[in-house]
DOGU-887883 format. One line per 10 residues: number of its first residue (from 1); for each residue x, y, z of N, C-alpha, C. Coordinates in Angstrom, 3 decimals, always signed. Example, Ala and Ser with C-alpha at 12.3 -4.5 7.8 and 13.67 -1.06 7.14 Angstrom:
2
1) +13.190/-5.690/+7.800/+12.300/-4.500/+7.800/+13.200/-3.300/+7.800; +12.850/-2.250/+7.080/+13.670/-1.060/+7.140/+12.900/+0.030/+7.870
***
This chain:
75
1) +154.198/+80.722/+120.321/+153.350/+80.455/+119.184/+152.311/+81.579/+119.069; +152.028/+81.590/+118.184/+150.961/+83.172/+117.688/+150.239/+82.643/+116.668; +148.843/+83.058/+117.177/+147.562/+82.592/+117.082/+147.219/+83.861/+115.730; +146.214/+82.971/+114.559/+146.114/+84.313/+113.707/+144.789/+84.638/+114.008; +144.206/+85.442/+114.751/+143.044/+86.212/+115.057/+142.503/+86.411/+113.596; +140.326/+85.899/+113.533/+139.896/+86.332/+112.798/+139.301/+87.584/+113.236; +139.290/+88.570/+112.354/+138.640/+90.014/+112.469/+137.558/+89.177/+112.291; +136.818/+90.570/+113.336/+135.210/+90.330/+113.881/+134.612/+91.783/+113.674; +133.833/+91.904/+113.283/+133.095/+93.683/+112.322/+131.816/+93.100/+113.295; +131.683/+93.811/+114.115/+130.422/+94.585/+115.061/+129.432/+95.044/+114.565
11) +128.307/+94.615/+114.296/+127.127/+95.807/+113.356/+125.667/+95.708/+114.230; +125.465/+96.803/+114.466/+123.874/+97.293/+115.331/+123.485/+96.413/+114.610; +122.772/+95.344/+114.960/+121.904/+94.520/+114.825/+120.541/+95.058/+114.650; +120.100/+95.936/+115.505/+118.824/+97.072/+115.502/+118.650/+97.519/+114.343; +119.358/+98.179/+113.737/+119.406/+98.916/+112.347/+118.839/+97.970/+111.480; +119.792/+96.316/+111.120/+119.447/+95.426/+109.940/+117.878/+95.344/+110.133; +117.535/+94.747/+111.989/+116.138/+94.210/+111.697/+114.862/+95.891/+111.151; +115.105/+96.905/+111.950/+114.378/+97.828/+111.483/+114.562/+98.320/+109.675; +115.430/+97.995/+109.714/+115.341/+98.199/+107.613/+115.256/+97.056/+106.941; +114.805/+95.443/+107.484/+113.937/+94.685/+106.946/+112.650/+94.721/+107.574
21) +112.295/+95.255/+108.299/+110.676/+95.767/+108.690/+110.234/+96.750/+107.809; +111.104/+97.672/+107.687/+110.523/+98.887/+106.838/+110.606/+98.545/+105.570; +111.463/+97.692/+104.983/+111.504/+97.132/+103.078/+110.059/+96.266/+103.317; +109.495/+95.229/+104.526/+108.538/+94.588/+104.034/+107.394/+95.692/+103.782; +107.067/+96.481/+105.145/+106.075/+97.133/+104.737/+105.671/+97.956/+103.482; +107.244/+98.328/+102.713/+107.134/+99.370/+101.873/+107.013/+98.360/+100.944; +107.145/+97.142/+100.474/+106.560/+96.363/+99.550/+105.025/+95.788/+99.629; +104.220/+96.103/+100.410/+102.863/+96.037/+100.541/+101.939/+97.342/+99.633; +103.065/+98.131/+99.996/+102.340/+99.392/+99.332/+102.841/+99.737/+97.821; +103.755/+98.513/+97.055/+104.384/+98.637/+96.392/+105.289/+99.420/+96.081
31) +106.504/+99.951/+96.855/+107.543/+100.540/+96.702/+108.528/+99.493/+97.575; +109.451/+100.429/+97.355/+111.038/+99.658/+98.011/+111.971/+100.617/+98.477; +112.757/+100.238/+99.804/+113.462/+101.104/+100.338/+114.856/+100.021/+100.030; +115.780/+100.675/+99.828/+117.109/+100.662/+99.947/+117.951/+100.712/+101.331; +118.606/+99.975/+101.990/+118.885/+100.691/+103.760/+120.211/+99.971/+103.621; +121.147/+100.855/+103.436/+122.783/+100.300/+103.837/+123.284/+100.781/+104.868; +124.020/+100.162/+106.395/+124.466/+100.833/+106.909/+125.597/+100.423/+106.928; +126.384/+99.835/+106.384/+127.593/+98.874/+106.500/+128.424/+100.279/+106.083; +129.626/+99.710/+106.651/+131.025/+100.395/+106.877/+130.996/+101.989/+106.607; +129.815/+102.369/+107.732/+129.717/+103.750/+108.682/+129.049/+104.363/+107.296
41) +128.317/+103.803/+106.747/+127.709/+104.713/+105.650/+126.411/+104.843/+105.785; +125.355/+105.524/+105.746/+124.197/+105.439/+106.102/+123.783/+106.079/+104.685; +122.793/+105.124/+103.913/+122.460/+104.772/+102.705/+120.768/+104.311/+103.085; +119.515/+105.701/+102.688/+118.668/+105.183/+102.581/+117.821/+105.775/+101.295; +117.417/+104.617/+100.334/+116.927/+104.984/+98.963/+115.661/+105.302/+98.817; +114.553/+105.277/+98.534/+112.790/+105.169/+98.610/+112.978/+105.218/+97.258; +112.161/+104.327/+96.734/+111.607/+103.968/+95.413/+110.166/+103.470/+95.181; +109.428/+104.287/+94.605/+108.156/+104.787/+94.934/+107.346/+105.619/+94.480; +105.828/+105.131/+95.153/+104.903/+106.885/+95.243/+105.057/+107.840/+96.703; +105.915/+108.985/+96.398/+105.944/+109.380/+97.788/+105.119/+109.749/+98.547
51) +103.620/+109.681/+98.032/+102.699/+109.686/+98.914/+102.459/+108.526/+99.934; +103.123/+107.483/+99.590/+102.744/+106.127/+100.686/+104.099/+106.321/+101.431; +104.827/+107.274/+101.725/+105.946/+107.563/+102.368/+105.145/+107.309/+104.103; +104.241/+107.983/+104.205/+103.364/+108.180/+105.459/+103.008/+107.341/+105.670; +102.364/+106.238/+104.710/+100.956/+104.747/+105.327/+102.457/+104.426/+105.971; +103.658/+104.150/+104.655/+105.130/+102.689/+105.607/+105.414/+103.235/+107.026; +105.440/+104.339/+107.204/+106.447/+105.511/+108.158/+104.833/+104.895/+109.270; +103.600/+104.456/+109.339/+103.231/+104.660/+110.620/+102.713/+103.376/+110.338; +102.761/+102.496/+109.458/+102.471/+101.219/+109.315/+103.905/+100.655/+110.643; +104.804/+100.821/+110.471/+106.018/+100.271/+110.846/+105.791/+100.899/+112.559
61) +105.784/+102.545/+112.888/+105.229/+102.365/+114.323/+104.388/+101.579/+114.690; +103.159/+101.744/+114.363/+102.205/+101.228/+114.821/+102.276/+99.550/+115.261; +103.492/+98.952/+114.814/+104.301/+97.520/+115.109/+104.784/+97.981/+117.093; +105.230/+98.896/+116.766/+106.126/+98.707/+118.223/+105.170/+100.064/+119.705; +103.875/+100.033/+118.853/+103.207/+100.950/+119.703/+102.409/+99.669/+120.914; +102.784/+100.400/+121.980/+101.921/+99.292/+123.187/+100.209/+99.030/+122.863; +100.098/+97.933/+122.678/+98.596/+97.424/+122.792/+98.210/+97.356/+124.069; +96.757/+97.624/+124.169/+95.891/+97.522/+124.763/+95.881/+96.275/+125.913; +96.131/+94.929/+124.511/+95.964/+93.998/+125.894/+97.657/+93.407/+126.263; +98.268/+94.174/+126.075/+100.095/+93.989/+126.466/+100.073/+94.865/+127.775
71) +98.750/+96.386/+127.834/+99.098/+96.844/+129.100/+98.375/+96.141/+130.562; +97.132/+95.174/+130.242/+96.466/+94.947/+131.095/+97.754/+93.342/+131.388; +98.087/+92.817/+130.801/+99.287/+91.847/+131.181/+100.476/+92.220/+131.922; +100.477/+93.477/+132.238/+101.184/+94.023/+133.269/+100.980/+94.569/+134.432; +99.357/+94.561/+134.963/+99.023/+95.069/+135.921/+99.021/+93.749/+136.687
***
């Protein structure tokens, strides 16, 4: 007997959540990013003032930069 296998599509999970971090922030500043990475295409749009290219671009580090009191919780 033979089993019909469903296809299973693998996708960096990393990628989706970092290009819904970066669409929220870039809607604070009123613009919008576009981020497709599906089926090996890498698709990113900016729609916008490209001067707030910089606030989203360190708004979004500044998320995953170590705090202060995250380092004293490790000593």
């Amino acid at each position: 007997m033979r089993l019909s296998m469903v296809p299973i599509q693998f996708e960096n999970t990393n990628s989706e959540i970092m290009a819904r971090i970066v669409k929220a922030a870039s809607r604070k500043y009123n613009c919008d990013v576009e981020i497709d990475f599906s089926n090996g295409v890498q698709k990113v749009v900016f729609t916008g003032d490209e001067e707030m290219k910089a606030y989203i671009a360190g708004e979004v580090l500044e998320i995953f930069e170590p705090k202060e009191a995250d380092a004293c919780s490790y000593q």
